[in-house]
N, C-alpha and C positions, 0 to 999 in steps of 0.2 A: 293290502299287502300283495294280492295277488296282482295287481296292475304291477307293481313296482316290481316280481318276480319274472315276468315275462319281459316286460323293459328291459330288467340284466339278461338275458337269456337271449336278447331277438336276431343276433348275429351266429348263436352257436351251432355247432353240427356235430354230427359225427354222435360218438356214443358219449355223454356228458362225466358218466363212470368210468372213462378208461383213464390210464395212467399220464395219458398226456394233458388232458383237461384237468386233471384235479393235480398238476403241478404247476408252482409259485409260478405270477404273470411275470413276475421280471427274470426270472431263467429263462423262458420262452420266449422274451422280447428279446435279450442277449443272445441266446440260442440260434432263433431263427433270422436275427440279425446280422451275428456274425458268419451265416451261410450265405445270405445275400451282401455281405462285404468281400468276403472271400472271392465270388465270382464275380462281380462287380470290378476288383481289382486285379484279377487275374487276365495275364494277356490276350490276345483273342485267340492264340493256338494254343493256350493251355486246354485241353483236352481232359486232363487227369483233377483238375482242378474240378473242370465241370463233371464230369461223372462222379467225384465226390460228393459235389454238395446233391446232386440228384438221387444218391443213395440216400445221404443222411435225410432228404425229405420224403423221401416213397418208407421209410422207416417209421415215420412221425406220421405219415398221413396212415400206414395200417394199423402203428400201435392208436392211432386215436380213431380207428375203422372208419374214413372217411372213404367213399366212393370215387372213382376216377371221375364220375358224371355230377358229385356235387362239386368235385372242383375245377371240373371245367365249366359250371355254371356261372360261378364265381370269378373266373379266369378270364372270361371271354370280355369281358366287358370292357378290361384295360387290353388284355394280350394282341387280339386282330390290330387293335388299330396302330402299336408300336411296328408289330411286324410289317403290318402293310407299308408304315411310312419308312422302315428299313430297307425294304422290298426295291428301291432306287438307290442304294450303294454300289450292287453290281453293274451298273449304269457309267457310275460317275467318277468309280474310282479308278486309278491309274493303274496300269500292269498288264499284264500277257495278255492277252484278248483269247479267249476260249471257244467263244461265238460270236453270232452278229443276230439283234435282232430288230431288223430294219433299219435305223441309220444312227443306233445306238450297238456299241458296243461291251459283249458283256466278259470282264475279266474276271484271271483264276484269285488277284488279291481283291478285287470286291464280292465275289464269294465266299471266300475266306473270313472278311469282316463280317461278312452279313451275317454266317453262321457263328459266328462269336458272340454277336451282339444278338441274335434271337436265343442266345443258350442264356448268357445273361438276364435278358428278357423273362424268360420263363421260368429261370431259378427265384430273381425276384418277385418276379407275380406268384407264382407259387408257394414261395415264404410266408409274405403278406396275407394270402388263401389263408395257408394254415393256423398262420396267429388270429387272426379272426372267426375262423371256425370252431378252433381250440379254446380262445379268452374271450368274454365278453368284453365291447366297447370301455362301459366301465373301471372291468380292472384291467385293463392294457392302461389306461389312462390314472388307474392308482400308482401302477407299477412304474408310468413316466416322472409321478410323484412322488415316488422314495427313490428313483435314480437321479433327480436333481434338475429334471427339465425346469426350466422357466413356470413358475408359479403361474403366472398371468398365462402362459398360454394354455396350460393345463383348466383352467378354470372356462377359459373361452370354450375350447372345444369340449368340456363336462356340460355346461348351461347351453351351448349349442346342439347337441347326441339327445337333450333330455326334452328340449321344446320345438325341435325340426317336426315331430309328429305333432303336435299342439298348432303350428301351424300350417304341416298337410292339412289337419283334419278342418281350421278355418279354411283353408281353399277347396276342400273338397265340399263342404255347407257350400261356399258363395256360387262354386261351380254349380251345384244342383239351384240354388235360389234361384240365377238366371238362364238356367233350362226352364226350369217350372213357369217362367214370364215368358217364354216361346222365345228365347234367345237361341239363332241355328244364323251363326256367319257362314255364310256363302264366299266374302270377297273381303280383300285389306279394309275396303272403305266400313265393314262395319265391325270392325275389329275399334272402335272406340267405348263400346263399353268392359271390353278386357282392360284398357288403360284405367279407367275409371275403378274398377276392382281392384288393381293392384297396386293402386295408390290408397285405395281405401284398405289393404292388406296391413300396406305398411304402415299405416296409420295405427291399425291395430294391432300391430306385433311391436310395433315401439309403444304405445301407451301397456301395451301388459306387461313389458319390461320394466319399463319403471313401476310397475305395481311389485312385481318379482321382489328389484332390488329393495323398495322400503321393506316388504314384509320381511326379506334376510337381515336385512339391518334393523329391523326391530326384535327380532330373536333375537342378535349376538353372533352374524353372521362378520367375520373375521380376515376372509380370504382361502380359509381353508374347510373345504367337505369333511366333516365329522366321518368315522370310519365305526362301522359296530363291531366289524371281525378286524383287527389288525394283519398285515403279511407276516410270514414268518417263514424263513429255509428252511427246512428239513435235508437229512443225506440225499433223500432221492434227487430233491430239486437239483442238488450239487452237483450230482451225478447226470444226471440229462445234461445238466450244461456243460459239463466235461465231457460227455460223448457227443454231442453236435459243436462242439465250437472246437476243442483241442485239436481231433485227427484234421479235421479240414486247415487249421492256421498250421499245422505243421506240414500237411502235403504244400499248401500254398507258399511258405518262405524256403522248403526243400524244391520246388519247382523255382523261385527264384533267386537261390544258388546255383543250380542247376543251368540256368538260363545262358 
């Protein structure tokens, strides 16, 4: 059981006992959803949109005591690289020219966009941070299953979250086997027995699967992951999802009356 407790647990952070972790995964996935909808569909000079949802998550990230440095750990990985391929809109887009930086010209409305679209950028990635630090894999992916996602693809990514480590750890055995045989590529030309490995990978990650599916289907495997704890709402959960998702859709459709 303890394998199977640290499995649920290997995405979490933060304090496991505070108020934001131990509320319902489908208020948090609505929650933190509709803060990255909100700015996601907000203009790019809404302003007030974006500093809302950046409250509502510096909120969620202290009530759930997550560190500015674990979530920029987690951050970093999607964040640079949007930004940096954002980082060429002030380049290309049309309008006042503000600068010149050698035979490109840099405008006040590709500034404009660009700072829109990394505020977006960040409220997204940011969201996503905290549903993942907050919920484990698993029940984000219960909570997709009582909101009605697609059966089939709930099952994909449950059987896939559960055997990705099953087959790190086969790659990590074959990797040492052919160290231990004095395998040290130097050059492409001997980059043939990595080909040779990972056909013999897949060899062995598709015949374990079909070992998988008969033994489910010889239980009484159905389509559907048997549940020990069921979900259930409580006031609070209600309540969290009334304070991250109402103030923000109401600043959001008042900024676009406003507009």
């Amino acid at each position: 059981m303890s394998g199977l407790h640290d499995l649920s647990l290997a995405s979490v952070a933060g304090d496991p006992r505070s108020a934001v972790h131990r509320r319902d995964p489908r208020v948090k996935l609505l929650g933190l959803g509709s803060v990255t909808l909100v700015a996601v569909s907000a203009p790019v000079s809404a302003w007030p949109a974006y500093a809302g949802c950046a409250a509502v998550l510096t909120g969620v990230a202290i009530a759930a005591r997550l560190s500015p440095a674990t979530i920029w750990r987690r951050a970093r990985v999607i964040l640079p690289l949007v930004l940096f391929a954002a980082a060429f809109i002030p380049f290309v887009r049309e309008g006042r020219v503000v600068a010149s930086v050698g035979p490109f010209d840099l405008t006040a409305e590709g500034l404009s966009t660009f700072a829109g679209v990394a505020a977006k950028t960040a409220i997204g990635t940011v969201s996503a941070v905290l549903l993942g630090a907050t919920t484990s894999f698993p029940d984000v992916l219960r909570a997709l299953e009582r909101l009605r996602t697609p059966r089939l693809f709930v099952l994909v990514a449950m059987l896939t979250y559960r055997y990705v480590f099953v087959v790190a750890g086969e790659v990590r055995r074959m990797r040492t086997a052919m160290r231990a045989r004095g395998y040290r590529p130097r050059h492409l030309l001997q980059a043939g027995p990595v080909g040779h490995a990972a056909g013999a990978l897949f060899l062995r990650a598709h015949g374990r699967g079909e070992r998988i599916y008969l033994a489910m289907a010889a239980r009484g495997f159905t389509g559907t992951m048997p549940q020990a704890v069921p979900l259930r709402l409580c006031a609070a959960d209600v309540l969290f999802l009334l304070a991250a998702a109402v103030p923000l859709v109401a600043l959001r459709l008042t900024l676009e009356v406003m507009a």
